[in-house]
Every structure is written in C-alpha cells, then in structure tokens.
C-alpha positions in Angstrom: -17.6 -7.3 5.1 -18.9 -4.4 2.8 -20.9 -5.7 -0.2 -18.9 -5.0 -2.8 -15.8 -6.0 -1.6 -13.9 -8.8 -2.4 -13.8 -12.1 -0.2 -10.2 -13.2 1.0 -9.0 -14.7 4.5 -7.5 -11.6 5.3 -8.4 -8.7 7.2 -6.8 -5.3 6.9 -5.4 -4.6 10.3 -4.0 -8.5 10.7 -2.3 -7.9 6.9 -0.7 -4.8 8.1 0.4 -6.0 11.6 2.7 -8.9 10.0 4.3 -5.8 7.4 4.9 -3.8 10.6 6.4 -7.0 12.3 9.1 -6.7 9.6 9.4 -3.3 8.5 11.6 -1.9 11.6 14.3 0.7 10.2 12.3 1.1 7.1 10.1 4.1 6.1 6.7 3.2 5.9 4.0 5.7 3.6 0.4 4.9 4.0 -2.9 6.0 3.2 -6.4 6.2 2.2 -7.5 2.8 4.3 -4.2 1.7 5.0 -3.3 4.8 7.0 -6.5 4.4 9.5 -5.2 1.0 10.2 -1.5 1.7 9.9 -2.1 4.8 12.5 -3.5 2.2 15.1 -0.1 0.2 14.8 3.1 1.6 17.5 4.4 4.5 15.6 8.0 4.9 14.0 9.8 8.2 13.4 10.0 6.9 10.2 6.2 6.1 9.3 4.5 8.9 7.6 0.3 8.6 7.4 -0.1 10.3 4.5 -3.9 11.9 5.1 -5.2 13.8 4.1 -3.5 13.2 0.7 -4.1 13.8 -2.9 -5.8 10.0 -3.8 -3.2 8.2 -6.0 -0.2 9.5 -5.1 1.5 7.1 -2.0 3.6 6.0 -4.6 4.8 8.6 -6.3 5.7 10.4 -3.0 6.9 6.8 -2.2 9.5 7.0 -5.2 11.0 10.2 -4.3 12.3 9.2 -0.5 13.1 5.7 -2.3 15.6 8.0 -4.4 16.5 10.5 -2.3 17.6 7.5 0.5 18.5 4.9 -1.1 20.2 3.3 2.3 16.7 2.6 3.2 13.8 0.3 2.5 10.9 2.7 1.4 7.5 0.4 1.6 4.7 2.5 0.4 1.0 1.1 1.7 -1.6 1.7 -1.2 -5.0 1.2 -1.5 -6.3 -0.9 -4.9 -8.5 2.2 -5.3 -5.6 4.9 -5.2 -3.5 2.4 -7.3 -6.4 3.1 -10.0 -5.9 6.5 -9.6 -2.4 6.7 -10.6 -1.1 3.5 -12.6 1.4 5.4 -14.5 3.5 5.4 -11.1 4.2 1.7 -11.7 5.8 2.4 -15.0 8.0 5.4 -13.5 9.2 3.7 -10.5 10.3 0.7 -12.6 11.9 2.7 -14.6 13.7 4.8 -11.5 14.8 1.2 -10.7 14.6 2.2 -6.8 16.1 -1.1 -5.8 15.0 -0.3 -1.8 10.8 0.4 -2.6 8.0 -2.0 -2.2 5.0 -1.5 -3.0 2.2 -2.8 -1.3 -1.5 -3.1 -3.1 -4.2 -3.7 -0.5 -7.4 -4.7 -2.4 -10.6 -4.8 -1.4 -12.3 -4.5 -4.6 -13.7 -1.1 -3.7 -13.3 2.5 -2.5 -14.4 2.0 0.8 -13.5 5.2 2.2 -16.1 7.0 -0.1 -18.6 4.5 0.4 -18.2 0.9 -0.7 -18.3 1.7 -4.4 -16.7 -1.1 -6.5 -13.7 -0.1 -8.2 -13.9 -0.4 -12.2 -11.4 -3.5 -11.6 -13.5 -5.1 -9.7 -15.4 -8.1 -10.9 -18.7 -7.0 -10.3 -18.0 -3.4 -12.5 -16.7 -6.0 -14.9 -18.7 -6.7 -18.2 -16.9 -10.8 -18.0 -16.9 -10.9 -14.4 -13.0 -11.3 -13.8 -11.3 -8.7 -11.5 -8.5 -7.6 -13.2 -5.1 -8.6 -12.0 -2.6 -6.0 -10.1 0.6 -8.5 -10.3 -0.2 -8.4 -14.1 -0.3 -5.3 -14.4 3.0 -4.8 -12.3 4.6 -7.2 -14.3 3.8 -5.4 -17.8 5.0 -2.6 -16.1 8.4 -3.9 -15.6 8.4 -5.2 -12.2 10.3 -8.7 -11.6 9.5 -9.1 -8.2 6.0 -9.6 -7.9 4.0 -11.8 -5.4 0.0 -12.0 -4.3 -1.5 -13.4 -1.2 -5.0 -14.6 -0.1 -4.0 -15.7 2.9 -3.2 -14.5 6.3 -0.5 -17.7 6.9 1.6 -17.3 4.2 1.4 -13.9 4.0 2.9 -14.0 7.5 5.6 -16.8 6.3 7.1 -15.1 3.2 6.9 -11.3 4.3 10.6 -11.3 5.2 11.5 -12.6 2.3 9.7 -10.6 0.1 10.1 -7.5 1.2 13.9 -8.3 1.3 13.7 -9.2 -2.6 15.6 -6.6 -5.1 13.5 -4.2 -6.1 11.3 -2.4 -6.8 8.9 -5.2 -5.1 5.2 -5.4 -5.6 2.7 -7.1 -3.5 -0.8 -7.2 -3.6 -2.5 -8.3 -0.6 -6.4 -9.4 -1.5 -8.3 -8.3 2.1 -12.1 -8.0 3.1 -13.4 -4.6 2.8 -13.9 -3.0 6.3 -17.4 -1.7 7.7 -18.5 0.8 9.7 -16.8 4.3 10.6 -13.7 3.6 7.8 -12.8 7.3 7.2 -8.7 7.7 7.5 -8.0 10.5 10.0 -4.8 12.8 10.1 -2.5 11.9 13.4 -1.7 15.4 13.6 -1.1 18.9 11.6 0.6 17.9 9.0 3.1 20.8 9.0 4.2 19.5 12.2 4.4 15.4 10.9 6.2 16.5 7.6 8.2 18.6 9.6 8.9 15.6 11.8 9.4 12.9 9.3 11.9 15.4 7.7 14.0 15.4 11.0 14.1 11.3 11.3 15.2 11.0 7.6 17.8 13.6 8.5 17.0 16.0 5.8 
C-alpha cells in the first residue's frame, strides 16, 4: 500500500472486476489509475481508456455520450484525484439530469500516478484530520442516488442494484493505493480507439 493512501478492504483491480461483471452493454470511460486496471480487464467495443487524457475531465466526456445516447448506461471510472480536478462536473451533470450515467469515484486518498502525493482531501493534508466526504459533496451537488463502499463483499452484492438506480448515480469506492510501476498506459493510437469507439456507438 502507498503511504499516503487511504486504508480500505478493497483493492483496485478486485473493485473494478465486480463493475465489469455488471457493466455488459454499457459504455464504460476510464482513466488516470482506473484505466491501467480497467485496460487489464476483457475489452468491450464499448470501453474507452481514456489516456492519455486531460486530468479531470472522465466526467465531463462521460456526460456528453450520457446525452448524446441516452439508450445506454454511460459509467464513467474516475479517480478521487481527477474528481478534485474538476468538481464543477458534478453540478453540470446533475443538472443535465442524464438519467443513464454513473459515476464512479475510486479513492485512494492520493495521486498515485504522480507519485503518491496526498490529495488536499485527504486526511493527512487535512488541518482536523477528517478526509472530506465525496457522497457529500455529490449530494450538495444534487445527486439522489448516492452510495459508498469499504468493502469488497458488499460492493460485489449491491453493484447491480446500484448501478441500475435512476440517475445520475454516484459511487465512491474507498481502495488501497497501488505500488509499484502505476503509470496508466494508452491501449493504442488514440486516433485509431476514438475512431473505434465512434463506430461501436454507431455515430
């Protein structure tokens, strides 16, 4: 586990293998750390690693396939980090009301693709010690379907159901922070997998 990071029972990989479990027919965006692991999963047509990638902005790309397919569940996998980066996304996408996006928060407490930094919500950057809370700050952003998990079990349990909620959804899954070689790396051109995901969403 990196130093700064949070401690949870869940791993990255293992949180993201139960989403994939449940996520057939559905678009999938990820990045930052959730596309390395999300790359190692068995790729869909409709799964787009977004990396490289401006950091922040999952969601917003997130929101405009939500709207411009509304037929299909968009999930968007997010780094706490990138979430930092751009938290006015929460307010537009609630107020897009894209019924079919979730939005999935892993957090680690820390950038770990730049080095393990803590993030300023973190509770060690923290002046009280309390990390701050992403469901709360979903929910004063106008989401109504909000859940957090700790733990591997009942993340597993209720991740049809939640993802199956009327959106948008949030989730925030707390995970350790990874070690090691934890650089994303791009799949392919990108050209070529825009060009790609373009064809499976038949646009």
């Amino acid at each position: 586990m990196a130093s700064n990071s949070i401690h949870s029972q869940m791993l990255l990989p293992e949180a993201l293998r139960v989403l994939q479990a449940h996520s057939q027919d559905s678009v999938v965006i990820s990045t930052m750390g959730a596309a390395r692991e999300w790359a190692k999963l068995d790729p869909s047509p409709l799964d787009f690693v977004y990396v490289p990638s401006s950091m922040g902005q999952a969601p917003s790309l997130g929101l405009v396939v939500a709207l411009a397919q509304p037929a299909r569940r968009v999930i968007i996998c997010n780094g706490d980090g990138c979430m930092l980066m751009n938290l006015g996304s929460l307010v537009t996408i609630t107020a897009a009301g894209a019924e079919n996006l979730v939005l999935v928060v892993v957090e680690n407490g820390i950038y770990e693709v730049t080095g393990g930094q803590a993030t300023a919500a973190a509770a060690a950057r923290r002046e009280d010690g309390e990390s701050l809370c992403f469901a709360d700050m979903a929910r004063a952003c106008g989401f109504t379907s909000v859940f957090e998990f700790t733990a591997l079990d009942d993340w597993a349990a209720r991740c049809q159901e939640v993802i199956n909620q009327p959106g948008p959804v949030f989730i925030c899954l707390q995970v350790e922070g990874a070690e090691g070689d934890v650089s994303p790396r791009s799949p392919g051109p990108a050209s070529e997998r825009v060009a790609r995901f373009m064809e499976a969403l038949q646009l």
